[in-house]
mmCIF file of the N, C-alpha and C atoms, coordinates in Angstrom:
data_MODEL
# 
_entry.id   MODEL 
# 
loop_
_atom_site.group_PDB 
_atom_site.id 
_atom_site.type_symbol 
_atom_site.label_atom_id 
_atom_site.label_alt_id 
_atom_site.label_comp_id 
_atom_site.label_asym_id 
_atom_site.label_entity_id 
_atom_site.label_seq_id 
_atom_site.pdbx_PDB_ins_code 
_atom_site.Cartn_x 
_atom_site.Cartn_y 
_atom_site.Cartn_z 
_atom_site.occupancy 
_atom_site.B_iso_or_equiv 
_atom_site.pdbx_formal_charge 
_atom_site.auth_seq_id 
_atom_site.auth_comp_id 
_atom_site.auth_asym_id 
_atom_site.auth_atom_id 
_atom_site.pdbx_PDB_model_num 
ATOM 1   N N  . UNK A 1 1  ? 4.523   0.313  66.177 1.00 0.00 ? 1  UNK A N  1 
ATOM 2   C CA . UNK A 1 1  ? 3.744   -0.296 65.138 1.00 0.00 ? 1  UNK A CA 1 
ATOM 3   C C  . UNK A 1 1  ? 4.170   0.261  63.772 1.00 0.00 ? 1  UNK A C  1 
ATOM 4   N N  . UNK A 1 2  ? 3.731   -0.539 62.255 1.00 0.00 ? 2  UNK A N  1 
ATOM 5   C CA . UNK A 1 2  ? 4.639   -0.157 61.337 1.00 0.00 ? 2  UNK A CA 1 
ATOM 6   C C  . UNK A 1 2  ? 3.801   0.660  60.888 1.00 0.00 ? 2  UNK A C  1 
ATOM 7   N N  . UNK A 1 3  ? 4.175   1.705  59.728 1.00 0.00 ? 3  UNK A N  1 
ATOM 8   C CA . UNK A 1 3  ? 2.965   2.352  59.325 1.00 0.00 ? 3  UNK A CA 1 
ATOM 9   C C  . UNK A 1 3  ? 2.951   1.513  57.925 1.00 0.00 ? 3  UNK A C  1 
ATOM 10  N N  . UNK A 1 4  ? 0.952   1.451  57.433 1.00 0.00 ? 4  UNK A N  1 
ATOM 11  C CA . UNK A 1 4  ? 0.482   0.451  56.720 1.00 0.00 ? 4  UNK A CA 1 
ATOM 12  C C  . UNK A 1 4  ? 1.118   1.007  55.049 1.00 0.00 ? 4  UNK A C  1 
ATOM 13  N N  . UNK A 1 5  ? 1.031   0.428  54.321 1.00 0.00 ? 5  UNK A N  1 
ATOM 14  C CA . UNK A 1 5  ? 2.119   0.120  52.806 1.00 0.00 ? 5  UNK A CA 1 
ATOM 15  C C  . UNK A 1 5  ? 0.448   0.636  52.058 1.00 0.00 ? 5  UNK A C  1 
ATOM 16  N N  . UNK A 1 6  ? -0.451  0.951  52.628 1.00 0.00 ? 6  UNK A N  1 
ATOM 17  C CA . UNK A 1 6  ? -1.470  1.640  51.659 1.00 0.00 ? 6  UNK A CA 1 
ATOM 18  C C  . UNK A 1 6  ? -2.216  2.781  52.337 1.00 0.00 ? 6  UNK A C  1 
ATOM 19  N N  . UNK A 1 7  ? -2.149  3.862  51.614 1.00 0.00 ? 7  UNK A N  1 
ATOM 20  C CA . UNK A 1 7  ? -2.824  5.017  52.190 1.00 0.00 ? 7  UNK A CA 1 
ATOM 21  C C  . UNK A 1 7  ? -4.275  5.682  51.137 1.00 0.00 ? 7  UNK A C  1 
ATOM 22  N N  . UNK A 1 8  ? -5.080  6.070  51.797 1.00 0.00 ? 8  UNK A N  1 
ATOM 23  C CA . UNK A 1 8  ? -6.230  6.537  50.597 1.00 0.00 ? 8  UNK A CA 1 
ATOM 24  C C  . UNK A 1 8  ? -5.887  8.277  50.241 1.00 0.00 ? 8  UNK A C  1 
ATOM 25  N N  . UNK A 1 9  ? -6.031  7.908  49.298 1.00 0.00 ? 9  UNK A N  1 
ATOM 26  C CA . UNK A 1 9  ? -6.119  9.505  47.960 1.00 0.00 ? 9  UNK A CA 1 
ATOM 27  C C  . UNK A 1 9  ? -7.275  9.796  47.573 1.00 0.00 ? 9  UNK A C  1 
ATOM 28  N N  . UNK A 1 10 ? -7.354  11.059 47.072 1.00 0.00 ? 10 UNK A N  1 
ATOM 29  C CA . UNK A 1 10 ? -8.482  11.852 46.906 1.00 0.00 ? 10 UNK A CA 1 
ATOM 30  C C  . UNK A 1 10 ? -8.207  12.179 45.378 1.00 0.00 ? 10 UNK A C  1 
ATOM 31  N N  . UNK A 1 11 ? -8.529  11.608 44.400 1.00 0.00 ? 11 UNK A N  1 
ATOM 32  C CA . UNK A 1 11 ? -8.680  11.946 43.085 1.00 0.00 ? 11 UNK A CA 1 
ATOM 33  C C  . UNK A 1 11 ? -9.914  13.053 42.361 1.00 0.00 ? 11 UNK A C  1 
ATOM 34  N N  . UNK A 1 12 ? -8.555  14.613 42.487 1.00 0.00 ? 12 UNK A N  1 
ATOM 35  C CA . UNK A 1 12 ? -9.763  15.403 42.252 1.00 0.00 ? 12 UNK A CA 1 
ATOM 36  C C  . UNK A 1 12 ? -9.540  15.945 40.437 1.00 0.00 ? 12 UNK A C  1 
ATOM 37  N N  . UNK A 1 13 ? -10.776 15.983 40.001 1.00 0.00 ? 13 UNK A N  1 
ATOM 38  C CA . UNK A 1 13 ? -11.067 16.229 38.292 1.00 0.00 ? 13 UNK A CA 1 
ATOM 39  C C  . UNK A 1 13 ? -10.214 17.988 38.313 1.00 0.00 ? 13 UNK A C  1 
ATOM 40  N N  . UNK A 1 14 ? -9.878  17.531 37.222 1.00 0.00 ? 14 UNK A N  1 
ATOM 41  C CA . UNK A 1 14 ? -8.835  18.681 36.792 1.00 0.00 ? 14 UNK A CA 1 
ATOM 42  C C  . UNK A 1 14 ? -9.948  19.970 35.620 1.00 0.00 ? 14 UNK A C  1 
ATOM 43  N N  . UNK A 1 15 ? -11.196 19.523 35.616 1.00 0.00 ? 15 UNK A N  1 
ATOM 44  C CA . UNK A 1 15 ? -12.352 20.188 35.119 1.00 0.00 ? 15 UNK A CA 1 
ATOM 45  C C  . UNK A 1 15 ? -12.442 21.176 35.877 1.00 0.00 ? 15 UNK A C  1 
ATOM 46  N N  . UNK A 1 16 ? -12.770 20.951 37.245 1.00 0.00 ? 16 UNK A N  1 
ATOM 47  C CA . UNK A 1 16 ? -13.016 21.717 37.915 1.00 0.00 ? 16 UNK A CA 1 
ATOM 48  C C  . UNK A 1 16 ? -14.426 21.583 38.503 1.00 0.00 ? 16 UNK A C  1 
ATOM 49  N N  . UNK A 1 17 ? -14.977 20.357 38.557 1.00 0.00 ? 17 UNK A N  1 
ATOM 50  C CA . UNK A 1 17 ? -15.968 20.288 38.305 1.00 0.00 ? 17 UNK A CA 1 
ATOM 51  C C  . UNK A 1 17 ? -17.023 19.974 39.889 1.00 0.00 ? 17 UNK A C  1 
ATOM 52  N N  . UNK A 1 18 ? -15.332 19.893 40.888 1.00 0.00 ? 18 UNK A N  1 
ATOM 53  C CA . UNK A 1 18 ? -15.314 19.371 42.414 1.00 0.00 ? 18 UNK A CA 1 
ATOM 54  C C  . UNK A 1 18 ? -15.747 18.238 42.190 1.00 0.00 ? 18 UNK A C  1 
ATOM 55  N N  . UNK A 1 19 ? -15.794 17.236 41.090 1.00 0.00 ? 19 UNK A N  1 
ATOM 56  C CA . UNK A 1 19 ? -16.482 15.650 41.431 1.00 0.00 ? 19 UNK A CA 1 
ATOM 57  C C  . UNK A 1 19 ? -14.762 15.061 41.684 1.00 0.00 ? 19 UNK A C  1 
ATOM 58  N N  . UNK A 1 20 ? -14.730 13.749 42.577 1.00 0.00 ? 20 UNK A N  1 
ATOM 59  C CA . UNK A 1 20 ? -13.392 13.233 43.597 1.00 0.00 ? 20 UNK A CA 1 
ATOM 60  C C  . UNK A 1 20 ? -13.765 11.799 43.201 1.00 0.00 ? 20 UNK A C  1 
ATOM 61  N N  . UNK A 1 21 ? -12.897 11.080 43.269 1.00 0.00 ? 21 UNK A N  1 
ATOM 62  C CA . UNK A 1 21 ? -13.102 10.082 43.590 1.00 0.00 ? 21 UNK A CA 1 
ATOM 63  C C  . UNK A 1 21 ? -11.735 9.578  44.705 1.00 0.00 ? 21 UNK A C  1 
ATOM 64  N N  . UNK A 1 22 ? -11.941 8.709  45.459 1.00 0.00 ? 22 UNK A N  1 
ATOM 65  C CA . UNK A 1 22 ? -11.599 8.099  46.746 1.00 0.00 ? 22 UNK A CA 1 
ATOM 66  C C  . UNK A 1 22 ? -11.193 7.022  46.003 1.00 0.00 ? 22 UNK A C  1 
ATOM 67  N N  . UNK A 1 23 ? -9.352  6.593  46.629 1.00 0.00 ? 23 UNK A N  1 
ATOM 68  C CA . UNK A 1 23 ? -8.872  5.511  46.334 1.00 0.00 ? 23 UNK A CA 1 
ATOM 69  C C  . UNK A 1 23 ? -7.691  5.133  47.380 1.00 0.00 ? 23 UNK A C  1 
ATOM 70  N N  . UNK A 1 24 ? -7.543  4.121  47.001 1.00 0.00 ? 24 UNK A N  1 
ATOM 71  C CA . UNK A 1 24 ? -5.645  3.548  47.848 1.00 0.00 ? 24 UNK A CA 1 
ATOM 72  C C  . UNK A 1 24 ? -4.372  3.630  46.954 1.00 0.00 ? 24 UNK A C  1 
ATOM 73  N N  . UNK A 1 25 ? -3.596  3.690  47.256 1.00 0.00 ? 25 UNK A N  1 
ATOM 74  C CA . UNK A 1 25 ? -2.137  3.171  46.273 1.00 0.00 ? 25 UNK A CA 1 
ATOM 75  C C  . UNK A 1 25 ? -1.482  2.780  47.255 1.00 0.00 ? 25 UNK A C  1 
ATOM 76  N N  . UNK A 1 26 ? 0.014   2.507  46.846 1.00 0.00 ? 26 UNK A N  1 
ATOM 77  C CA . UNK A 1 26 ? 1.228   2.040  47.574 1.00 0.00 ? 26 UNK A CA 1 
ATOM 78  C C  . UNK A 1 26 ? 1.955   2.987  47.635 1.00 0.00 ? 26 UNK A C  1 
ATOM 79  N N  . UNK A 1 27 ? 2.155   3.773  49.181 1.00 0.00 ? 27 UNK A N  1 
ATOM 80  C CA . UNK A 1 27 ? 3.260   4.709  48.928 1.00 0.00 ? 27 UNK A CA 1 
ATOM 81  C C  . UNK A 1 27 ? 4.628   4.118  48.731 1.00 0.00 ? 27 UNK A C  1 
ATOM 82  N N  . UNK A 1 28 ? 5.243   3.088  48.804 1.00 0.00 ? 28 UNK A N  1 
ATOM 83  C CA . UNK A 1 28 ? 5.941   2.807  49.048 1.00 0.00 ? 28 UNK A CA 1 
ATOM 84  C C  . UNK A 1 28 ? 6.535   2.048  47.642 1.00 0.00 ? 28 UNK A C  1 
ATOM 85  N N  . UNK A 1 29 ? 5.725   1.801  46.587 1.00 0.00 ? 29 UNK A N  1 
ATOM 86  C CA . UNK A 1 29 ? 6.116   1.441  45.200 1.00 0.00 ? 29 UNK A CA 1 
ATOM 87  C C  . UNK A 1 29 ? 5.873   2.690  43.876 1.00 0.00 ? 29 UNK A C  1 
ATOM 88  N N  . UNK A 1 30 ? 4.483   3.577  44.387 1.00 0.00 ? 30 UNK A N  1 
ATOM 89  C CA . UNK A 1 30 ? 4.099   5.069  43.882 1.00 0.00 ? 30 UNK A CA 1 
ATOM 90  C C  . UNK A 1 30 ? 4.414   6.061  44.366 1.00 0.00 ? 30 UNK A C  1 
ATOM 91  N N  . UNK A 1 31 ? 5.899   6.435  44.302 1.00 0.00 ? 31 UNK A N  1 
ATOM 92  C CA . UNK A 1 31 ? 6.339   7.541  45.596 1.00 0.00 ? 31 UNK A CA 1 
ATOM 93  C C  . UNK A 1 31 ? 5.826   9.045  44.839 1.00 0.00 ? 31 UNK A C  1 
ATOM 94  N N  . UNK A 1 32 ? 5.390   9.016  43.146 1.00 0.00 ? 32 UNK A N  1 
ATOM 95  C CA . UNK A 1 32 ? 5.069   10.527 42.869 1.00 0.00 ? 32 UNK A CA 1 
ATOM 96  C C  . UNK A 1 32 ? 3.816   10.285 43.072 1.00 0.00 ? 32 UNK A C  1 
ATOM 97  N N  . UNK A 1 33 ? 3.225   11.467 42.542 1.00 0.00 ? 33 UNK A N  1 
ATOM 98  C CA . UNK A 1 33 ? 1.333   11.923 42.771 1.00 0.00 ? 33 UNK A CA 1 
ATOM 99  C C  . UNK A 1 33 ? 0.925   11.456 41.422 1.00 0.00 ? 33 UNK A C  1 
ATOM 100 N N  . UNK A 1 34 ? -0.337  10.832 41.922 1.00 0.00 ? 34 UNK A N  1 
ATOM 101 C CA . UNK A 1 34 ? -0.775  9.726  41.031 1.00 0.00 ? 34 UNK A CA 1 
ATOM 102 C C  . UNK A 1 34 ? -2.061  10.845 39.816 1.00 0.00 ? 34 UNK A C  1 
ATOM 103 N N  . UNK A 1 35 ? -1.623  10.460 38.456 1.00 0.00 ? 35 UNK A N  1 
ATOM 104 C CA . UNK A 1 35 ? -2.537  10.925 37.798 1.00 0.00 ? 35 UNK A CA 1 
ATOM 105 C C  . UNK A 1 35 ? -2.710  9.869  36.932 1.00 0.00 ? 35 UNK A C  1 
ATOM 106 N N  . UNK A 1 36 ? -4.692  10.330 36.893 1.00 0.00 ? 36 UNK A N  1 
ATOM 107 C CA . UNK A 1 36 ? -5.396  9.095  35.852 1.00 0.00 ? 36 UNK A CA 1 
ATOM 108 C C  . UNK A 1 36 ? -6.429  9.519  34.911 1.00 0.00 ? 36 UNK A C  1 
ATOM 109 N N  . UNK A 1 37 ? -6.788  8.906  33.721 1.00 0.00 ? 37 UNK A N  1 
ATOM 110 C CA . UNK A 1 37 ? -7.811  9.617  33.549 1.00 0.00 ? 37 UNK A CA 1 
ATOM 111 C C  . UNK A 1 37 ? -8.997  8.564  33.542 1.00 0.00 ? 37 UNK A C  1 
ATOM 112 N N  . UNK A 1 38 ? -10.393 9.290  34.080 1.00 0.00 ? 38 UNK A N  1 
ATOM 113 C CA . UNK A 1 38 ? -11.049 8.844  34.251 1.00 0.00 ? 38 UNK A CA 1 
ATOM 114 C C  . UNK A 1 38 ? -12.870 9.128  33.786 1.00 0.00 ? 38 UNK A C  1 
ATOM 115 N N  . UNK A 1 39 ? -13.823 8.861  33.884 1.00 0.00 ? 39 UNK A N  1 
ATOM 116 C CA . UNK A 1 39 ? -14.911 9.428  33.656 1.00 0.00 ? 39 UNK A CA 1 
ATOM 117 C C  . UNK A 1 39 ? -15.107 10.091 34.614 1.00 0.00 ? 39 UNK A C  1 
ATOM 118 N N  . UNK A 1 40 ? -15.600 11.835 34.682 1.00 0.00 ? 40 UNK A N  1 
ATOM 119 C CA . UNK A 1 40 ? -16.132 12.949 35.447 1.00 0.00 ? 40 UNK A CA 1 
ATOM 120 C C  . UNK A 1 40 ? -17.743 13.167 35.357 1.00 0.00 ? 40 UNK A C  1 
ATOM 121 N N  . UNK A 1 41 ? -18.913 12.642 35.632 1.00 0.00 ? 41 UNK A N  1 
ATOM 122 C CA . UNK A 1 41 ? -20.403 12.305 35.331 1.00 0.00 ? 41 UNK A CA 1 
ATOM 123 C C  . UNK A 1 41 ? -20.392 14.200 35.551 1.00 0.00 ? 41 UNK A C  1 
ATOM 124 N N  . UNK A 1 42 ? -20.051 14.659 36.358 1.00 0.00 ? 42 UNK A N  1 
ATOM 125 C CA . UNK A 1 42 ? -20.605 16.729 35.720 1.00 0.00 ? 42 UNK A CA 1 
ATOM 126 C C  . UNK A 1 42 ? -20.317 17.328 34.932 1.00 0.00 ? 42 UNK A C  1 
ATOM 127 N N  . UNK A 1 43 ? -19.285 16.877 34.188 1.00 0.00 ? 43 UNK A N  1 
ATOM 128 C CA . UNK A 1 43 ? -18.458 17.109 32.816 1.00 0.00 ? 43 UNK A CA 1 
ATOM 129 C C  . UNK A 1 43 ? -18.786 16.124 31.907 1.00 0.00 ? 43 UNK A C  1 
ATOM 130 N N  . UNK A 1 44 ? -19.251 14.925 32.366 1.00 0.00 ? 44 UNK A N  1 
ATOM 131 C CA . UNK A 1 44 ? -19.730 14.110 31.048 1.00 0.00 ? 44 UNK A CA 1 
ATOM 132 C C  . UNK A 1 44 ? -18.880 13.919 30.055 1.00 0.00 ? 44 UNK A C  1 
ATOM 133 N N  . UNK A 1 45 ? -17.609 13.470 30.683 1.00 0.00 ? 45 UNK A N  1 
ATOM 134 C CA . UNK A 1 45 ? -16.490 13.326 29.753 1.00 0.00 ? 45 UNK A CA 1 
ATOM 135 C C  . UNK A 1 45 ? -15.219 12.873 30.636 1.00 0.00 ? 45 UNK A C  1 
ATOM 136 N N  . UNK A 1 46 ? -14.813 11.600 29.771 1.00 0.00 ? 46 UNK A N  1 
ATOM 137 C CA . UNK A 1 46 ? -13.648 11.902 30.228 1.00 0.00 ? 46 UNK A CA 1 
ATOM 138 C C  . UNK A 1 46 ? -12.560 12.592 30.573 1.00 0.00 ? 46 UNK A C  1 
ATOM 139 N N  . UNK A 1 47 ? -11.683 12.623 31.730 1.00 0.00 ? 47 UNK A N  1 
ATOM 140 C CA . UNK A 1 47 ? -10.826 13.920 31.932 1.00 0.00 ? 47 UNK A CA 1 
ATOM 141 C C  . UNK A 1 47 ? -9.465  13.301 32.901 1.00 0.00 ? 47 UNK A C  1 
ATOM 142 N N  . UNK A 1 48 ? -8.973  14.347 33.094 1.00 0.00 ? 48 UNK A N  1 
ATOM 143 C CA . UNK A 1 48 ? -7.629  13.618 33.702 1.00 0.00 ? 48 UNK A CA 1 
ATOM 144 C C  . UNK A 1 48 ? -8.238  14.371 35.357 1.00 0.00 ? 48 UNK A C  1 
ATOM 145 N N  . UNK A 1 49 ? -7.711  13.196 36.366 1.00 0.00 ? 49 UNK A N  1 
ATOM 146 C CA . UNK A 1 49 ? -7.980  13.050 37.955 1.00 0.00 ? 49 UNK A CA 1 
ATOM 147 C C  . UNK A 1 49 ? -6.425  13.708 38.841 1.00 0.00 ? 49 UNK A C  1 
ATOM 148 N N  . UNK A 1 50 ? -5.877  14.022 39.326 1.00 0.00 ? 50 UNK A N  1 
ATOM 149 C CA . UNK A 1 50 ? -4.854  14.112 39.785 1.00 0.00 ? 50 UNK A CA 1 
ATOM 150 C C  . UNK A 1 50 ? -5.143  14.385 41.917 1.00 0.00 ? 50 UNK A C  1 
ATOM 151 N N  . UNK A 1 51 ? -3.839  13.345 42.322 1.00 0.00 ? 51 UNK A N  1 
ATOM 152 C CA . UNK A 1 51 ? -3.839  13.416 43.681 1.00 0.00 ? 51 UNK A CA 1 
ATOM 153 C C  . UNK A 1 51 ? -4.131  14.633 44.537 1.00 0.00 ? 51 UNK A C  1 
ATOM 154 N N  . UNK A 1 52 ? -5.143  14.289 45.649 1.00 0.00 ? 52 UNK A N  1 
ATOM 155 C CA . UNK A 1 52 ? -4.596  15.434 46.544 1.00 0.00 ? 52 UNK A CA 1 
ATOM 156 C C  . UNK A 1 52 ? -4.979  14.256 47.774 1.00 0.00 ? 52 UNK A C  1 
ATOM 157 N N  . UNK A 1 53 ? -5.047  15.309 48.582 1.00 0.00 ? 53 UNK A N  1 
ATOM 158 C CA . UNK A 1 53 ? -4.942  15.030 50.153 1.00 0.00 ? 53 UNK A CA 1 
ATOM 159 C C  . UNK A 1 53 ? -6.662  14.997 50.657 1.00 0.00 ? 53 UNK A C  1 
ATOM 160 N N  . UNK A 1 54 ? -6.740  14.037 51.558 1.00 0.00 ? 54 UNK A N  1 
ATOM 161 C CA . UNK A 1 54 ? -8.427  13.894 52.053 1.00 0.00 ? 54 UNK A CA 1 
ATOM 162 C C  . UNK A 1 54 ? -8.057  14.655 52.845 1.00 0.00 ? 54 UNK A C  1 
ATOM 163 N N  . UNK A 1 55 ? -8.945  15.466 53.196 1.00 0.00 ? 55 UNK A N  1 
ATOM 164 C CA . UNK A 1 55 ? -9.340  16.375 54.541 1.00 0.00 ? 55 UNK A CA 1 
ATOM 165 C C  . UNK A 1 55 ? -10.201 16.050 55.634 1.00 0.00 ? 55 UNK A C  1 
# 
């Protein structure tokens, strides 16, 4: 069987703030680690998100 063209990521705040957010990409068109910035509601501010791994 093939393996699927979308995998989920764990977008964790670079605050430090442990707030994540849960997403998909394309490994296969996004081969680096995905950074975004996004709203962090425990920091109350926008901030930059960067990939890790779900556990």
């Amino acid at each position: 069987m093939a393996k699927p063209t979308t995998i989920k990521i764990r977008l964790n705040s670079t605050a430090d703030t442990g707030f994540f957010y849960v997403t998909k990409k394309n490994a296969r068109t996004m081969t680096e680690k995905m950074v975004v910035r996004k709203y962090d509601p425990v920091a109350r501010k926008h901030v930059e998100f960067k990939e890790g791994k779900i556990k």
